[in-house]
C-alpha positions, -999 to +999 in steps of 0.1 A: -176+368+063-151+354+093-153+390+105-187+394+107-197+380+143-183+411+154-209+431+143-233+413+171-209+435+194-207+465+178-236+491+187-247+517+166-245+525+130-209+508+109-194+516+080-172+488+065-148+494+042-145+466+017-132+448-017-163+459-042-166+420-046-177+416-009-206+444-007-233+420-016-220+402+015-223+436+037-257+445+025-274+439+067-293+467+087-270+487+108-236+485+080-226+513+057-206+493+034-181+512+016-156+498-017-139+532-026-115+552-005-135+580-014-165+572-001-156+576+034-166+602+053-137+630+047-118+641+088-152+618+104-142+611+139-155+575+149-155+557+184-141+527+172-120+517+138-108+484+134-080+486+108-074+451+094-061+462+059-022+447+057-023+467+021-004+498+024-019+521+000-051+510+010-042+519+044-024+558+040-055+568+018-079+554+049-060+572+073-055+598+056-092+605+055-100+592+092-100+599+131-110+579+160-112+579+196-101+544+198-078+528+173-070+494+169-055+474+141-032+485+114-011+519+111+014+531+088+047+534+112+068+569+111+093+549+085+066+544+059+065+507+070+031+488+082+030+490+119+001+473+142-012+481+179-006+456+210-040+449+214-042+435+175-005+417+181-020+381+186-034+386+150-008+406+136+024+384+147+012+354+134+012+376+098+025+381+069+032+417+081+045+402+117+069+424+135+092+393+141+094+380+102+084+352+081+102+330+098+090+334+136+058+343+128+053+313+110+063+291+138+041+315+159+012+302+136+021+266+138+013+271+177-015+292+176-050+274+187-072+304+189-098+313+160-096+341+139-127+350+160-108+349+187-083+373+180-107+399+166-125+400+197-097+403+215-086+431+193-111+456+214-112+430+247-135+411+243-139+370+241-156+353+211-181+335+227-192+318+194-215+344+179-224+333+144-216+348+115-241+381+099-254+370+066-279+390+047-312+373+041-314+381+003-283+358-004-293+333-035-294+297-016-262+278-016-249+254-040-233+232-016-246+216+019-233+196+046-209+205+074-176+213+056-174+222+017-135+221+000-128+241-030-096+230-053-085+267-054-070+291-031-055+326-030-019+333-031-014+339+009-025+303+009-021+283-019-030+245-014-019+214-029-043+203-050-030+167-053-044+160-016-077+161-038-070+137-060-072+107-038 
């Protein structure tokens, strides 16, 4: 969803590659929203990809099947390594796939102010001026309200500490 507001940019048709679990998310006029390598559109030339995938196998079947006139994002580098373009670097070096290590880019992140947003607009420069996030309307209502919601669970990239719930 946090990458969504780019799609009040974007002109023209989009096809979104994506996790299967995140389709229902994608389902908004305009997006093509695509959960199997195969489904994309075999040597289709497009005027903009966005490569955010940091998974490599993900990433050599996608490029594999893909051109563009402007690239941004991701890459697989000439050693078989994941490589990244300058323009996605304020993203990408604050990573787990950071072309400095673990170690710098993580005080890199400590320093970093800017919004994801931020970044991904910069990515094909432009500034996030605080469009909202692209939500289809047939989404069931949510279970929670208020301004901020906290959930005692978290993927592995970051885990939390549950015990700061507990209070």
């Amino acid at each position: 969803m946090r990458t969504t507001p780019i799609l009040r940019w974007l002109r023209g048709p989009v096809d979104w590659f994506t996790a299967t679990h995140n389709l229902p998310l994608l389902t908004l006029p305009g997006v093509t929203s695509i959960s199997q390598v195969s489904a994309l559109r075999l040597g289709a030339l497009y005027d903009l990809v966005i490569s955010l995938e940091e998974d490599i196998d993900v990433l050599r079947e996608i490029c594999s099947r893909i051109r563009a006139r402007t690239f941004v994002g991701t890459y697989i580098l000439s050693d078989g390594h994941l490589g990244y373009t300058e323009r996605s670097a304020g993203w990408f070096d604050i990573s787990h796939i950071s072309r400095f290590g673990p170690h710098k880019s993580l005080q890199m992140k400590k320093l970093n102010r800017l919004s994801y947003q931020d970044h991904l607009f910069s990515t094909v420069g432009e500034l996030f001026s605080g469009e909202p996030y692209v939500v289809p309307a047939n989404l069931p209502p949510p279970m929670l309200t208020g301004d901020i919601a906290f959930i005692r669970t978290a993927g592995p990239t970051w885990p939390n500490n549950t015990n700061l719930y507990d209070h």
